[in-house]
Structure formats: structure tokens, C-alpha cells
N, C-alpha and C positions, 0 to 999 in steps of 0.2 A: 560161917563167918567169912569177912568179906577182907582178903590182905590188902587193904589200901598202897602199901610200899611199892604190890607191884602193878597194881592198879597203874601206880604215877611212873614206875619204871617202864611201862609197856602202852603207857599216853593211853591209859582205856578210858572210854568215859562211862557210869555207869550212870543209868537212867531209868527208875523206877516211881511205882506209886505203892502207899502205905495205907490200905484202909483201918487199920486199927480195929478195934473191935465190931465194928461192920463185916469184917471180913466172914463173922460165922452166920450174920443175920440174911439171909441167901436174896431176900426181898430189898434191901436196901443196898446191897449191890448191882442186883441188875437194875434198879431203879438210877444208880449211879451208871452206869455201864448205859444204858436206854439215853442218860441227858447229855452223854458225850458223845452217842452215835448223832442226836439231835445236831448236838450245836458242829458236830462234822460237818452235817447234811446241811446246815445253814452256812456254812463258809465261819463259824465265829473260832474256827480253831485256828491257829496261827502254825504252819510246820516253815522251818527256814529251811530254804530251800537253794542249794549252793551252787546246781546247775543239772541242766536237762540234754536228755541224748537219744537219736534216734533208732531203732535196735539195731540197726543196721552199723552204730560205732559202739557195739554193747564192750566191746576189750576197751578202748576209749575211756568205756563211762565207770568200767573196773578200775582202773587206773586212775583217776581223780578219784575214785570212792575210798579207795589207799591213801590216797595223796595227806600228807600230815601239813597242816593247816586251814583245811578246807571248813569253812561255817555251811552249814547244814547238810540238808541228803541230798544224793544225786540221784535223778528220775531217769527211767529208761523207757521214753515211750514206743507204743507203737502203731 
């Protein structure tokens, strides 16, 4: 079970997916699992992205990745 109170006291965000009764049918999850690597590889997934760093400021990009109010992930390329 999931204590939401501290959820909000500890600003977490929780972020899952629920297949429901697909969950046991093994075939219609990875069929699920198959259309989401697709539309990855297609660009049709949306990830928001809050800002990029190069590994060379990876402590930089640790510190924004903490950072509390930051909208999406922070990338550390290389």
C-alpha cells in the first residue's frame, strides 16, 4: 500500500502503468510492451525534458536533477 501523506510530505511523484487483467495474459503484454518500444523508435512518445548536460558537468546535472521545481528529466549526454 502506497502512504500518499508521505508521498506529499516528501514532494515524490509517483508514476506508474496498471495493466489490469492483461497483466497474467503474457501475450498481450508484450504485444503492449512491442507498440510502445514502436512508437519510442518513431519519435511518437512525448518525454518532457527539463534540460541537458554534458558528462563532463554530470555533478551540475545531479544538482538540477534535485533541484524542486524542475518540469521534466534532466539528460546527461555524452
Amino acid at each position: 500500500m502506497v502512504d500518499a501523506e508521505y508521498l506529499l510530505l516528501h514532494r515524490i511523484t509517483l508514476i506508474g502503468c496498471l495493466l489490469g487483467p492483461e497483466w497474467g495474459e503474457k501475450q498481450i503484454a508484450r504485444d503492449l510492451v512491442n507498440e510502445l518500444m514502436v512508437m519510442a523508435a518513431k519519435g511518437e512518445l512525448i518525454v518532457p525534458i527539463d534540460s541537458t548536460f554534458p558528462l563532463e558537468k554530470v555533478v551540475e546535472a545531479h544538482q538540477r536533477a534535485e533541484t524542486r521545481g524542475r518540469l521534466g528529466r534532466v539528460f546527461i549526454t555524452v
